[in-house]
N, C-alpha and C positions, 0 to 999 in steps of 0.2 A: 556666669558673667562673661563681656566679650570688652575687647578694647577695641574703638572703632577711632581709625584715624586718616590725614589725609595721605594722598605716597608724595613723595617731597620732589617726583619729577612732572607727573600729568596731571595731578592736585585730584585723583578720581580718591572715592573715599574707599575704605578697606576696613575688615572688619576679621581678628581673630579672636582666639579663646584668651581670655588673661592669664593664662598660665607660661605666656611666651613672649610676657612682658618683659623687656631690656634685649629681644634675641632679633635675627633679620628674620623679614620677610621677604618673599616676592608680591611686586604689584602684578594681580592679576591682567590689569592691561599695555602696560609697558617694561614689564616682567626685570623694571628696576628693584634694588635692594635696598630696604625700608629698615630703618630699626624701632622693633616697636615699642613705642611708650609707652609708662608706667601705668598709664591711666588714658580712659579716653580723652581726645582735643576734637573728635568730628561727631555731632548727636542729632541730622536730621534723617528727615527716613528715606529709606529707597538705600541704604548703606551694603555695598558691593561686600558680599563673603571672601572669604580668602580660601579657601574650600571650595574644590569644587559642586559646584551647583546641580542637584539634581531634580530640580524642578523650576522652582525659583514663582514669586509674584506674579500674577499679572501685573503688568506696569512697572515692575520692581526692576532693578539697574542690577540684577546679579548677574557677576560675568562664571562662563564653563572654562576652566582649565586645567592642563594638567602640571600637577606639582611637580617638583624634579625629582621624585620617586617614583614618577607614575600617576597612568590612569589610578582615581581611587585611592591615592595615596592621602593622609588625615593633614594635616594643613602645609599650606606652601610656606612654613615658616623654616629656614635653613640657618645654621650655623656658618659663621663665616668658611669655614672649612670646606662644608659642600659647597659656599658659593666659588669658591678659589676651584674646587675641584672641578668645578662643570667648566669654567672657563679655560682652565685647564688642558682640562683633557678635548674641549671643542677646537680647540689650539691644535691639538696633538692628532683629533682627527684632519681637520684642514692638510695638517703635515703629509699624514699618510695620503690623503687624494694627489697632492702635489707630485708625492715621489713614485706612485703609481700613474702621472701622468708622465713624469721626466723618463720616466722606464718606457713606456710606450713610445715615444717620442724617438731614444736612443734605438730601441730596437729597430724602430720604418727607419732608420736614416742607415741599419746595418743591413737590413734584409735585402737590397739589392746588389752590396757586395756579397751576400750569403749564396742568393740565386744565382748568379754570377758563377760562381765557383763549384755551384754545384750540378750548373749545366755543363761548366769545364770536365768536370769526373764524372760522366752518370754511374758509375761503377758502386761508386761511393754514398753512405745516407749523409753524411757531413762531412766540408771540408774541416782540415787537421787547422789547429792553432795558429801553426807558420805559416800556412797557409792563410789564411784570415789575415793576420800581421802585414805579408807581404802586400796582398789587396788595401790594406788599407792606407798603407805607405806609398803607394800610385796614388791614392788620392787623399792627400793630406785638404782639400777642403771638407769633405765632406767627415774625415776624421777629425778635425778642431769643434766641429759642431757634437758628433758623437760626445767628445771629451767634456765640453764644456757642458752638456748636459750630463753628465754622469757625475761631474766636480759638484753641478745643481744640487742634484739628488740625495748629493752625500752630504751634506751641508744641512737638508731639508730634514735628512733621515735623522743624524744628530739632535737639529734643533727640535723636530717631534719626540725623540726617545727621550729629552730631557725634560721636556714640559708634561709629556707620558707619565714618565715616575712620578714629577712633582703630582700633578694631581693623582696617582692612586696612593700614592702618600699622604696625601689628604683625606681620602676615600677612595678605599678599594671596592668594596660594594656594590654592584651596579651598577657603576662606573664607566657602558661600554663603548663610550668614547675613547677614554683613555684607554683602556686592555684594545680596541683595534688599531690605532695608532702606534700605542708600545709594540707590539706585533707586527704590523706592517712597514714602519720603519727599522723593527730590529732586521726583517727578515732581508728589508735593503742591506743595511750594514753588513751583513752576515755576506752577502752575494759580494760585497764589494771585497770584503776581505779575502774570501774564496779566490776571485778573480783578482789579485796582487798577488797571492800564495802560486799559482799556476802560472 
């Protein structure tokens, strides 16, 4: 038996097994979360599967997707738990793109104080610390902009490692939004701490 019902955001009709009655789904085409009734309320035909489709009618209205397990995964019905998790940790990836772009950003606004100093010494493969410091203190505009992107960063990094945990604390499992994100932002924090320690 299946419970076929409408999704209560695109009104497209959806169709799972009844054994996942009372739990969420996703809508196969505006990938909103559905709670499925107990019983069916949608009974005309052409009814969109919640599984993905591997052939489907002629004429029929079934849509191809993939669950949030996966290609191939057995129905796109989730637990509020997965659904907090994917959100989650989609959060917690964004995070990490951000503080891998504020990192880029700081580094082009350092590297021609770097060259700079290190056309000063060709002797040398880098300038020393104090050196760096002192370059950068001639030019306190273009150090405000450094700061204020690295103040970003950390902030960014923060806000990612905490929405990280939260969703693999939700699910850990395959999760690999969250695990890059928890990583890529730890390994900000890590750098930031390094660099106040020295």
């Amino acid at each position: 038996m299946s419970i076929q019902f409408q999704c209560s955001q695109c009104q497209q009709p959806i169709e799972v097994d009844d054994e996942y009655a009372g739990r969420s789904a996703a809508c196969p085409y505006c990938r909103s979360v559905n709670t499925v009734p107990q019983e069916s309320t949608y009974c005309p035909d052409g009814v969109v599967s919640a599984r993905p489709a591997t052939g489907g009618e002629p004429g029929g209205m079934q849509a191809s997707f993939e669950a949030y397990d996966g290609p191939g995964a057995h129905p796109a019905v989730l637990t509020v738990q997965e659904v907090a998790a994917r959100r989650y940790g989609t959060m917690a990836l964004v995070c990490a793109g951000l503080v891998a772009v504020l990192l880029i950003v700081s580094a082009a606004m350092l590297m021609p104080m770097m060259n700079k100093l290190i056309s000063q010494s060709p002797n040398r493969a880098a300038p020393t610390v104090e050196e760096l410091a002192r370059e950068i203190e001639q030019h306190p505009e273009e150090a405000s902009g450094v700061f204020i992107s690295q103040c970003l960063q950390t902030v960014v990094a923060v806000v990612g490692m905490i929405v990280g945990v939260i969703s693999l604390m939700q699910r850990a499992a395959g999760n690999w939004r969250a695990w890059i994100g928890v990583v890529v932002c730890g390994l900000s924090l890590l750098g930031v701490c390094a660099g106040m320690v020295l």
